[in-house]
N, C-alpha and C positions, 0 to 999 in steps of 0.2 A: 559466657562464650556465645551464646543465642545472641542475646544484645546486638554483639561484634555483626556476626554475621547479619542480621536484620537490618542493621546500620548501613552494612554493606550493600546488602540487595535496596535499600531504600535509596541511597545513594548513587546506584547503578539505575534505577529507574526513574530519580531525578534527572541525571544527565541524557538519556532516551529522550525525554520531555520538552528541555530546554534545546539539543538539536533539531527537535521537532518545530519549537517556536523559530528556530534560526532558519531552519527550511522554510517555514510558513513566509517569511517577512522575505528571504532574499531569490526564491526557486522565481523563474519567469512566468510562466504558465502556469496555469491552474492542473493542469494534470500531474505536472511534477510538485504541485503544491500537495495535492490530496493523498499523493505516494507520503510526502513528509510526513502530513497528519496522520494518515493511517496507521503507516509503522513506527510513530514514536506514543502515536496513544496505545498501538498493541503491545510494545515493549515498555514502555515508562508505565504502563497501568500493571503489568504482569509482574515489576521488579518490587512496587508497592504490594502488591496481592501476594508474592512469597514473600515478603517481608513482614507481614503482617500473619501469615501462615505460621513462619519459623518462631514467630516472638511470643505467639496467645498459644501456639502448642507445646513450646518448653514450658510453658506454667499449667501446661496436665489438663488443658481441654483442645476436644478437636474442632479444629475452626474450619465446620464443613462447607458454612456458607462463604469464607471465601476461596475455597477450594471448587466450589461450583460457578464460583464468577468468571476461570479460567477460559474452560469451550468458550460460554456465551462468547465473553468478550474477545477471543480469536475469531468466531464467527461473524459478530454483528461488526466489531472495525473491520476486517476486508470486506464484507459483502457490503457495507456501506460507501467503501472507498468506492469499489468496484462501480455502485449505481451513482455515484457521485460524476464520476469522470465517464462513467456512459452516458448520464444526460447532457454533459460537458459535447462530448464529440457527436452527438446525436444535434443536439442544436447548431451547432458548425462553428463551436469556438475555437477559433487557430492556436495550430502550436506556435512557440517561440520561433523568432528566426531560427536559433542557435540550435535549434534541436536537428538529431540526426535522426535518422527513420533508418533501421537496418532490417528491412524488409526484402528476405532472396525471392519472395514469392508476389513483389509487388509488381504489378505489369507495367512494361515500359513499351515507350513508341505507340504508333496510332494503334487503329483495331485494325486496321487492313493489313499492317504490317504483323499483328499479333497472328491475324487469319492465315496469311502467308504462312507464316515462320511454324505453323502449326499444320502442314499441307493441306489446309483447303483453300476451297476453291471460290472464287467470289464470281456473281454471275451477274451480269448489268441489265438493267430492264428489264422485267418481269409484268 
């Protein structure tokens, strides 16, 4: 019955994997690239790592070491995604056309219009 189930989680963290490669090859930008790679290495690597947890512990040892691979590897795929796509947007690499920005707190119109619409006062010549 272990088997079954390990077969299962290996198989569920196969296909994590391979949409992961699908997003790699088809996402436009590199930003929605690095979202692919992140979350299909954090879930394709996690369904392998209980997979291998369920299978070496029905045979009566505790597989600590890959039960301590979990955090890490939650931690170091995001926070690598994370510095990936801020060095990304830090250097000034454009989004896709295609992309939508749904930003309610992004400022729109000039500054003198933001100044206005905020009641202050603009003073000329100084």
């Amino acid at each position: 019955m272990s088997g079954m189930v390990a077969s299962l989680l290996l198989l569920v963290g196969t296909v994590f994997s391979l949409l992961g490669a699908v997003g790699l090859v088809r996402f436009p930008d590199v930003f929605s690239r690095t979202h692919a790679t992140a979350m299909s290495t954090t879930l394709g690597t996690l369904g392998v790592v209980l997979a291998g947890t369920v299978y070496f512990g029905a045979q009566g040892s505790v597989p600590w070491r890959l039960l301590l691979v979990i955090p890490f590897l939650f931690w170091t795929s995001t926070a690598g995604g994370f510095v990936l796509r801020r060095a990304a947007h830090r250097t000034g690499v454009p989004l896709a056309p295609e992309t939508v920005q749904d930003d309610p707190w992004a400022p729109t119109g000039t500054l003198e219009e933001r100044y206005r619409s905020a009641g202050h006062r603009i003073v000329q010549g100084r």
